[in-house]
N, C-alpha and C positions, 0 to 999 in steps of 0.2 A: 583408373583409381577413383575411389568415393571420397568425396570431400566433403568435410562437413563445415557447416558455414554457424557462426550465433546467428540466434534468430534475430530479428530484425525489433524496429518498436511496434509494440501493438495497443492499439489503442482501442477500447470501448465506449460510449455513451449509454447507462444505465438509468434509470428512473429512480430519482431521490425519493426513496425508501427505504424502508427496516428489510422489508420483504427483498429487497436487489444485492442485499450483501453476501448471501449465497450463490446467487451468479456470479458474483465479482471475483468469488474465492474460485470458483469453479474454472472460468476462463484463464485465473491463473495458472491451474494445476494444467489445462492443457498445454497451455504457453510450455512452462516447463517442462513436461511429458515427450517437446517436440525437439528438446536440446538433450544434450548428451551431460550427461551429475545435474541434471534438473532438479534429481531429488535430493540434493544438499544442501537446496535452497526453499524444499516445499514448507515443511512444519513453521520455519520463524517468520519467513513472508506469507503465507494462508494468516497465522494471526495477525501481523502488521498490517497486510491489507484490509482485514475484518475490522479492525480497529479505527483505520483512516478512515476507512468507509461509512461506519459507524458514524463517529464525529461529525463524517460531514451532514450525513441527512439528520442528526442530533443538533446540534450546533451551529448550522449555515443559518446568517441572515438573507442569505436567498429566497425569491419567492417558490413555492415547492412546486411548481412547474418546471422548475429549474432539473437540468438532466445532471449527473454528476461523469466526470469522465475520468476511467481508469486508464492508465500508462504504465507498461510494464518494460524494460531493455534491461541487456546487461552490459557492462561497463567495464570492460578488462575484466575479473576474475567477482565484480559486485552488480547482484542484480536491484535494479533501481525500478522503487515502487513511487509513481502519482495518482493521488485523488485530486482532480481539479475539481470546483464549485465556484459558483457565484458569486459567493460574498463573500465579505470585507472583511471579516475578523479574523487573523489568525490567533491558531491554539497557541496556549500557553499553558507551561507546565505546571502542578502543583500537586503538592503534595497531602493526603486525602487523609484523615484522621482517621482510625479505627471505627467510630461508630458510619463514618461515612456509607451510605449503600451503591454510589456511582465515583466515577473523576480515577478510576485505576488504568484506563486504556490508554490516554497520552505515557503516563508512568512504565506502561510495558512495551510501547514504542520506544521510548526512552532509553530503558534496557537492553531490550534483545536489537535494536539496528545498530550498525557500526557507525549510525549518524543521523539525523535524520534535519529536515528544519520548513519552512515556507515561505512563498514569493509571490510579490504582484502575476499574474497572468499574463503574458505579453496581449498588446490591446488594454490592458485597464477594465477588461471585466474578471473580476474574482480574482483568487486564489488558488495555489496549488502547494498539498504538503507533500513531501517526497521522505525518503527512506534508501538507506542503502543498506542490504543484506549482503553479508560476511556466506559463504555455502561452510554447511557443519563439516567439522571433520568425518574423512571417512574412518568407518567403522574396522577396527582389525581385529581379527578374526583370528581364535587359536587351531 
């Protein structure tokens, strides 16, 4: 008999950059692709993670040498997204005016995860924001 196991944590180290959040999404979508209702989870984690990721090489008072590291598991029936980084500042939310042209990505983290927040690093270097995705309903079909 075949048994199927959740996949385990996996973790990457990426290069803080604009240019690494396309990888970041990428390796997600494999992670997923190797679990079974992977795809219940791709569309609202591919954008949480583009967003976290975002943030952090946006945002980190890190020096930009600094790698960012991605962590993906799931967690009983929620899969849990990390972007750890460097520095000291955690996000904080706000609310962006109309004329605004940036400050909408923590706002759609906000909405679309069933939770999200940040913590010291264990060690006392950096940060890490986390995320937990809810997988969409499956679709029924007439």
């Amino acid at each position: 008999m075949l048994k199927t196991h959740q996949p385990r944590v996996f973790v990457a180290r990426l290069d803080s950059r604009t240019e690494s959040t396309p990888l970041a999404r990428y390796l997600l979508r494999a992670y997923l692709a190797g679990m079974p209702s992977g795809e219940r989870y791709r569309d609202t984690a591919e954008l949480l993670l583009g967003e976290l990721f975002a943030n952090a090489v946006q945002h980190s008072d890190a020096p930009d040498d600094c790698h960012i590291e991605v962590r993906f598991t799931v967690t009983g029936s929620r899969l849990r997204l990390e972007v750890h980084d460097a520095g000291t500042d955690h996000p904080t939310l706000h609310t962006p005016t109309p004329d605004d042209e940036h400050g909408r990505g923590l706002l759609l983290v906000d909405r679309l995860a069933e939770r999200w927040g940040s913590a010291n690093r264990p060690g006392g270097i950096g940060k890490y924001v986390w995320a937990l995705v809810a997988p969409a309903s499956a679709l029924v079909t007439a």
